[in-house]
DRENVO-807186 format. One record per residue: residue in one letter; x negated, y, z of N, C-alpha, C in turn. Coordinates in pm, whole numbers, plus 50000, padded with zeros to 5 digits. Layout:
// residues N
 residu    nx    ny    nz   cax   cay   caz    cx    cy    cz
      A     X     Y     Z     X     Y     Z     X     Y     Z
...
This chain:
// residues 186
 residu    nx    ny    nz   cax   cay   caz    cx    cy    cz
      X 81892 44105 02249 81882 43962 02271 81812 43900 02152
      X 81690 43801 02138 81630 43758 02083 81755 43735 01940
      X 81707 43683 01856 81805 43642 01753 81833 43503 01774
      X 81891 43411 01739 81964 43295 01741 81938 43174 01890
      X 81896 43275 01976 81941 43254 02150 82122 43250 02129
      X 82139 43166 02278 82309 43186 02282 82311 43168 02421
      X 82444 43239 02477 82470 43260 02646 82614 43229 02618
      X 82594 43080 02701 82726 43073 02705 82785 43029 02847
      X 82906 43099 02900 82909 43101 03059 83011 42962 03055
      X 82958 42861 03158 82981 42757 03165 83089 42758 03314
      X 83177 42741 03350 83226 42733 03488 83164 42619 03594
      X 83164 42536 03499 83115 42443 03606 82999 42491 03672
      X 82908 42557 03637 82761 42588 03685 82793 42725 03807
      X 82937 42704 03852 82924 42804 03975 82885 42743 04078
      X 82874 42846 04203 82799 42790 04305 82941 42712 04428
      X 82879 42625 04529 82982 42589 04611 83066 42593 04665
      X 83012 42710 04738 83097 42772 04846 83282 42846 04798
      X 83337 42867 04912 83434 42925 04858 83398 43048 04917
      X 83289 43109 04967 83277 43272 05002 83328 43349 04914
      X 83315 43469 04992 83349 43572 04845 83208 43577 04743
      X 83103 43608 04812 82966 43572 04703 82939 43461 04619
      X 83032 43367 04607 82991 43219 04554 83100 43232 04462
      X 83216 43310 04462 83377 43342 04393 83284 43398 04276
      X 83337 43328 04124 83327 43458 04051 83444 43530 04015
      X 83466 43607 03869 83531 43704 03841 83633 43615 03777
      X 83738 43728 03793 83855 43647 03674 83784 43708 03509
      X 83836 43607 03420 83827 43599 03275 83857 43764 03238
      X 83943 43787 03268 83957 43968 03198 83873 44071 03225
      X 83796 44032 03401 83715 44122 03440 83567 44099 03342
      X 83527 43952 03322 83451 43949 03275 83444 43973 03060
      X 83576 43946 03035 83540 43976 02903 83541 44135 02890
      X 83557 44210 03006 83553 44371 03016 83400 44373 03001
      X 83340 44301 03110 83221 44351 03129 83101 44285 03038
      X 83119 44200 02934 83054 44114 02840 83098 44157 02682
      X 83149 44245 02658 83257 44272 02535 83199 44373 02515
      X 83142 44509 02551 83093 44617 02554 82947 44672 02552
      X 82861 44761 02491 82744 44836 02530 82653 44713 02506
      X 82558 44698 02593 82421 44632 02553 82450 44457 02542
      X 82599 44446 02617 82616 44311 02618 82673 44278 02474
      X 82769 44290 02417 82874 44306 02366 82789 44193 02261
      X 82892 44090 02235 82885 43972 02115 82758 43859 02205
      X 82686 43881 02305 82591 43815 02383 82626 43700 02401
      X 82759 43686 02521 82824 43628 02575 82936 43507 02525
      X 82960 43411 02552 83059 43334 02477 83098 43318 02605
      X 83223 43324 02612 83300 43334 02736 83445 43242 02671
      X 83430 43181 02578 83534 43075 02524 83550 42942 02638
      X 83461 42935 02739 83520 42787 02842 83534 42860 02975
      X 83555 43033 03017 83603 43053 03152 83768 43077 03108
      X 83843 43002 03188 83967 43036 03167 84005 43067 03333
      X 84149 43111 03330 84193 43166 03444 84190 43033 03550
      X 84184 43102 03661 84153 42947 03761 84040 42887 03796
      X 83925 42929 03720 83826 42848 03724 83701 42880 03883
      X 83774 43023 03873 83698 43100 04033 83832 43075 04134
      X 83920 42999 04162 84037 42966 04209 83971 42920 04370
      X 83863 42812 04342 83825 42735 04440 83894 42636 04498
      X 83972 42545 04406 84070 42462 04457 84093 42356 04340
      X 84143 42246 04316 84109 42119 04298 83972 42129 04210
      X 83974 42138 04079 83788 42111 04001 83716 42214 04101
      X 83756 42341 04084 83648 42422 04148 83669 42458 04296
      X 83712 42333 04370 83670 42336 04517 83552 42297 04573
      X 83505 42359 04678 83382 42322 04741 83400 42210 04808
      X 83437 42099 04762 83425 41958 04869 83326 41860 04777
      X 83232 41829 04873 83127 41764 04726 83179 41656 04639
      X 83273 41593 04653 83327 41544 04546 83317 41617 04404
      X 83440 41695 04429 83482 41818 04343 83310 41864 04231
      X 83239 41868 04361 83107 41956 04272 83039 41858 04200
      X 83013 41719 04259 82969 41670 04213 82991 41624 04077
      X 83177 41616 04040 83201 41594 03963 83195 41707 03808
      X 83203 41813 03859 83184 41927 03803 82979 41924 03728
      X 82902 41848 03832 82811 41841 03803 82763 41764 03699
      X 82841 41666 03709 82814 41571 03589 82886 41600 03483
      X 83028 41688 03458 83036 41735 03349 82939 41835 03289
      X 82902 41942 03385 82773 42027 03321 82649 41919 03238
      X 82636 41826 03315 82503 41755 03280 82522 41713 03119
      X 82717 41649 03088 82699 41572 03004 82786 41694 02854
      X 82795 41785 02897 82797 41923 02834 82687 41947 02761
      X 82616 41964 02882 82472 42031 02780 82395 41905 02685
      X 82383 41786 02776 82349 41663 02658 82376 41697 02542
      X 82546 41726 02537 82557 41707 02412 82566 41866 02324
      X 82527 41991 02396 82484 42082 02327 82333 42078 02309
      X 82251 41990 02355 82104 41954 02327 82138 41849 02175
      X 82213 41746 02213 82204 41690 02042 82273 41738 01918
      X 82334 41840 01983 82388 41914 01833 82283 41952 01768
      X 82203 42025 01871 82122 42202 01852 81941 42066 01783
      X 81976 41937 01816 81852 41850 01740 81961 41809 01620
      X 82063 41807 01592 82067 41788 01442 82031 41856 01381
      X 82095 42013 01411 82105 42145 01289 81949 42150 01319
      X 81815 42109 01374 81708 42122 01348 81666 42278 01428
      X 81733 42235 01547 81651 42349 01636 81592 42327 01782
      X 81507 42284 01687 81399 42213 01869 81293 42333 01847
      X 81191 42324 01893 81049 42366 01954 80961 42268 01870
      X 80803 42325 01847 80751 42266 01834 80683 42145 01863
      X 80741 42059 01952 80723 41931 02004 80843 41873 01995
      X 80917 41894 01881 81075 41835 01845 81171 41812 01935
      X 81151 41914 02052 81254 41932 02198 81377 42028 02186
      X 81476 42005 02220 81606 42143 02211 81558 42179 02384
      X 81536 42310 02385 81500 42372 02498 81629 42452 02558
      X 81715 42425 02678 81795 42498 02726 81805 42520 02878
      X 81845 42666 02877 81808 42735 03009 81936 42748 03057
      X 81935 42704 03234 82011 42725 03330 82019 42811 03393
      X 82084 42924 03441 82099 42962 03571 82227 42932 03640
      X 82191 42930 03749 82304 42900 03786 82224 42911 03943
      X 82292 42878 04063 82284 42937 04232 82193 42771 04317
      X 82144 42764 04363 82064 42696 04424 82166 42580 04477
      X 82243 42599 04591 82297 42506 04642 82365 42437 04551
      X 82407 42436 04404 82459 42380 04336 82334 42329 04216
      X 82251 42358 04212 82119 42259 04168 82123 42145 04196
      X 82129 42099 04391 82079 41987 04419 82201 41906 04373
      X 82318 41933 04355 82370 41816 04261 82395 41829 04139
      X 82375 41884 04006 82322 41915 03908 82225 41855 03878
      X 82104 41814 03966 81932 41781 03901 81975 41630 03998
      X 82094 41634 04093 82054 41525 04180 81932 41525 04272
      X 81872 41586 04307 81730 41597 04363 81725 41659 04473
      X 81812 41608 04614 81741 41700 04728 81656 41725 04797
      X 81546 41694 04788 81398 41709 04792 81427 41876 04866
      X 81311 41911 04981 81369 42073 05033 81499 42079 05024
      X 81562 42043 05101 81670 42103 05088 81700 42112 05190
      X 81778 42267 05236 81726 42330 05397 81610 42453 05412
      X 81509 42462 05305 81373 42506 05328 81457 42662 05302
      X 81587 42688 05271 81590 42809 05195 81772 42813 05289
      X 81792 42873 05280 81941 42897 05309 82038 42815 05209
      X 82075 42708 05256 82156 42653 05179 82105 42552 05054
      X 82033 42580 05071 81951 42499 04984 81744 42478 04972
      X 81745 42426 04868 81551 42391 04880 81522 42468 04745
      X 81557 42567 04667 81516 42600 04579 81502 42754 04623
      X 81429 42832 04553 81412 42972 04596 81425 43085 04501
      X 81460 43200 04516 81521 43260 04417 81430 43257 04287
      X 81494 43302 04181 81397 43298 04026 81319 43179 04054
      X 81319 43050 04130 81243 42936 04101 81312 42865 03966
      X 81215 42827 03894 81283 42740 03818 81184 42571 03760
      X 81228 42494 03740 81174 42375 03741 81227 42283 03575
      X 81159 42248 03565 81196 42174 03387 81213 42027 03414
      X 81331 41995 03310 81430 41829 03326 81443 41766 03235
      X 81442 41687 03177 81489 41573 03075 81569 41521 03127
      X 81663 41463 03036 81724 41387 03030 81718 41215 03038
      X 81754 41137 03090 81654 41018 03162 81761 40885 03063
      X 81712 40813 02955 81780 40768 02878 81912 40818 02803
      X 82032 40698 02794 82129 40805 02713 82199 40851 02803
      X 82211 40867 02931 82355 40870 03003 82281 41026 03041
      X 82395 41087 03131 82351 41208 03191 82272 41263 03283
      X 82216 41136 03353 82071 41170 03461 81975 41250 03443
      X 81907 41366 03526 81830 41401 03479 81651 41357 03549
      X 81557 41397 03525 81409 41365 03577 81356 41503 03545
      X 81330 41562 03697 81216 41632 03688 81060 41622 03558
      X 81016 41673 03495 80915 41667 03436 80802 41703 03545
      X 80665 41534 03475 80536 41605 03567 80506 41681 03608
      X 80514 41761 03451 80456 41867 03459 80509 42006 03562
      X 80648 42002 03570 80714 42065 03667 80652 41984 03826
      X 80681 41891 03842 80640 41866 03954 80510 41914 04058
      X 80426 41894 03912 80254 41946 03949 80291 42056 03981
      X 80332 42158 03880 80324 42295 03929 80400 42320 04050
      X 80460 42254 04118 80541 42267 04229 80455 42197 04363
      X 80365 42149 04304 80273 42076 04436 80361 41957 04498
      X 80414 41889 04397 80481 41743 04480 80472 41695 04399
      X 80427 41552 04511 80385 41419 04448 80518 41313 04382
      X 80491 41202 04405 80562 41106 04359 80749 41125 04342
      X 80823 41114 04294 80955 41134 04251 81014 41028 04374
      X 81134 41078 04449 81219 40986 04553 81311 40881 04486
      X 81295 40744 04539 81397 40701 04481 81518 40690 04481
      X 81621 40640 04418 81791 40682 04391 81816 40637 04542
      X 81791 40563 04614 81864 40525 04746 81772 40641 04867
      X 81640 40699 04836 81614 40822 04932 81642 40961 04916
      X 81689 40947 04814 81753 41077 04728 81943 41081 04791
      X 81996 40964 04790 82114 40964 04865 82108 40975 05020
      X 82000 40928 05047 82016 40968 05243 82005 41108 05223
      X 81882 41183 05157 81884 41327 05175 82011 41434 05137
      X 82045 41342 05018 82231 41424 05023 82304 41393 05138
      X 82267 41267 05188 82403 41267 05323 82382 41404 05426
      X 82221 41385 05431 82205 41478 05533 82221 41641 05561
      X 82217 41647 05397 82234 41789 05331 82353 41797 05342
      X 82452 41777 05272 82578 41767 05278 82619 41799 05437
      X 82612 41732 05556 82681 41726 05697 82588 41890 05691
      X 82481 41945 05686 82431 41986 05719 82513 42164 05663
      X 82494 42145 05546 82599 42220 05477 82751 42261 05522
      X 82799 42139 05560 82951 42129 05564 82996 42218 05703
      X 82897 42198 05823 82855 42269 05968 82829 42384 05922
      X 82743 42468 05775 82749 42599 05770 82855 42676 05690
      X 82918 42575 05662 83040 42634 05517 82999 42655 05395
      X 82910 42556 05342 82859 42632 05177 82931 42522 05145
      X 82991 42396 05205 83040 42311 05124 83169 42267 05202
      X 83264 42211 05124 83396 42148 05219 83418 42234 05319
      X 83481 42270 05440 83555 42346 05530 83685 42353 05471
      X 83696 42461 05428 83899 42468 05413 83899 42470 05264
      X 83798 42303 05224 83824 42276 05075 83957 42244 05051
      X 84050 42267 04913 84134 42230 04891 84099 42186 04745
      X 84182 42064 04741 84119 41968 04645 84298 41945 04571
């Protein structure tokens, strides 16, 4: 692993569903499998605690739940972006650069942006796609960058009230396939 990179597994950034593919691991399985061999010291696994793959009140699939989960991720990393600009670790254009992964259907409320959404199973993003965000004043909103946009071949940015019809629609649309709400327990 590069030198002063850091991986740190966030819970909130799981995906919706309560499938078994959307479930992750309990905490012991994973400090087994992050503790050892090529991984070993990689991983900061200090914010999965037991419960967090439970799927039931924070980490239930009812978009409430995610949404809210979403905006703690958002206002998480904010503020691991202004630490990582005090101690003086931006990029050469004085940016703190940090990378997501995390599962598609839980993007579109994360970035807020359902734009495609549908084009893919469960969502508008496609595997290994990835797209670049700022942060949109001080609060936790984020904005696609142009420059992401261009490279994605779309024009003009939706506004906050066409961006909410496309969640309504996503959402019912979702909820009929089970990636979201069904036998949420909250």
């Amino acid at each position: 692993m590069k030198r002063g990179l850091k991986v740190h597994a966030l819970p909130e950034l799981q995906e919706t569903s309560d499938l078994p593919c959307d479930t992750g691991s309990s905490p012991s399985k994973l400090t087994s499998e992050f503790s050892t061999g090529e991984y070993a010291g990689c991983v900061d696994l200090s914010l999965v605690h037991e419960g967090w793959n439970s799927k039931t009140g924070k980490w239930s699939p009812a978009s409430s739940a995610i949404e809210a989960r979403a905006k703690e991720a958002r206002i998480w990393l904010r503020e691991l972006a202004e630490e990582a600009h005090k101690k003086g670790e931006v990029n050469g254009n004085g940016d703190v650069e940090i990378v997501v992964v995390t599962h598609g259907g839980y993007l579109h409320y994360f970035t807020e942006d359902w734009v495609g959404m549908g084009e893919f199973v469960g969502t508008g993003w496609m595997n290994t796609e990835f797209r670049s965000y700022e942060f949109e004043g001080a609060g936790d909103g984020l904005r696609e960058t142009e420059t992401s946009r261009r490279r994605r071949g779309k024009g003009q940015e939706l506004s906050r009230d066409e961006q909410r019809e496309l969640r309504a629609s996503a959402e019912r649309e979702n909820e009929e396939k089970g990636f979201i709400g069904g036998n949420a327990k909250l």
